[in-house]
C-alpha positions in Angstrom: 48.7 130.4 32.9 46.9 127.8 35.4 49.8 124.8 36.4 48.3 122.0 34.5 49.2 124.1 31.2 52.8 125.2 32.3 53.5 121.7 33.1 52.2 120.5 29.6 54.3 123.4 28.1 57.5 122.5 29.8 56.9 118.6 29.2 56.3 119.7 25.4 59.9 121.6 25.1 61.4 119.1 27.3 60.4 115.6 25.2 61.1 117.5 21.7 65.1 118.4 22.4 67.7 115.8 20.8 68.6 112.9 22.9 65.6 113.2 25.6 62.9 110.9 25.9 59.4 110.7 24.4 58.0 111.2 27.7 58.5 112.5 30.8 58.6 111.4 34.1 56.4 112.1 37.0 59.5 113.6 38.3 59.7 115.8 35.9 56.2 116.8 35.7 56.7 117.5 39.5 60.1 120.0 38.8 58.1 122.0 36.0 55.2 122.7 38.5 58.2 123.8 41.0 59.6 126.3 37.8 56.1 127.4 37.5 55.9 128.1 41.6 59.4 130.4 41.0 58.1 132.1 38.3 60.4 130.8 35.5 58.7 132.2 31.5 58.9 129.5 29.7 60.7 131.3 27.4 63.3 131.1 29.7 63.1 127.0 29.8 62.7 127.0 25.9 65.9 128.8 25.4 68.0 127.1 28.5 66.8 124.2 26.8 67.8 124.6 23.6 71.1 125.9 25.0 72.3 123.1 26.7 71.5 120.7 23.9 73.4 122.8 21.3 76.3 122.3 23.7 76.0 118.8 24.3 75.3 118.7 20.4 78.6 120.2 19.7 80.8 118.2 21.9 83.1 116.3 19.9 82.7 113.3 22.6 78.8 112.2 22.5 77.0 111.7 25.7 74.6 109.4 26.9 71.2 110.1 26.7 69.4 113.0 28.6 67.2 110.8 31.0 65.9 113.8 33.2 64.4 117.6 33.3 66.7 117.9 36.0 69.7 117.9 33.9 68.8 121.0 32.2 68.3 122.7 36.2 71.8 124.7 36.1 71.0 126.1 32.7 67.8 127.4 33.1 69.0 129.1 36.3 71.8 130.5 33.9 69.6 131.9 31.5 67.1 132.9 34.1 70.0 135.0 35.5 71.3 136.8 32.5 68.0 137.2 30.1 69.6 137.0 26.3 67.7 138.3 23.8 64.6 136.6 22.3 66.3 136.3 18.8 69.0 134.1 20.5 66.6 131.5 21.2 65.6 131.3 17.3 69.3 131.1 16.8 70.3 128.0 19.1 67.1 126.5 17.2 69.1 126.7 14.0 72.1 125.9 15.5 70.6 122.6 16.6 69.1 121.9 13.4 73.2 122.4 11.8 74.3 120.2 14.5 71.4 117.6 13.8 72.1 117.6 10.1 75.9 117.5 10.8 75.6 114.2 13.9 72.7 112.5 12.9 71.7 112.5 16.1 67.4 112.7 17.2 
């Protein structure tokens, strides 16, 4: 996959997670195309991702908005580093979905 399309793909999973916005930033645009230089699959990002908003989702405390890609650096390196299963991406997806129902939250 050529960098224009990674970019798009990260920016994609990166503007549809709860409390991020519609768009990203040329800073972010700039960190995917680093991920893509380091050989990151973006099943990796999709399922950091979706971890880290599960756990904010959960927190009994909300936080303010997500206002970055950046935020989400220490958990992709996390996942990168231990490789879960693919099913456990399809899990935190439903996971968020509960925790949507359950908060309210976008």
């Amino acid at each position: 996959m050529n960098v224009q399309d990674y970019v798009r793909a990260v920016v994609a999973l990166y503007v549809a997670m709860p409390e991020t916005p519609d768009s990203a930033r040329r800073s972010d645009r700039d960190l995917a195309a680093q991920l893509h230089v380091q050989n990151i699959a973006l099943s990796t990002i999709r399922t950091a991702l979706l971890l880290a908003s599960a756990r904010r989702l959960a927190r009994s405390t909300p936080l303010p908005p997500i206002r970055s890609l950046h935020y989400f650096l220490l958990v992709i390196a996390e996942v990168h580093s231990r490789t879960p299963p693919p099913s456990y991406a399809d899990y935190l997806d439903a996971k968020i979905t509960q925790l949507l129902d359950t908060t309210g939250a976008r």
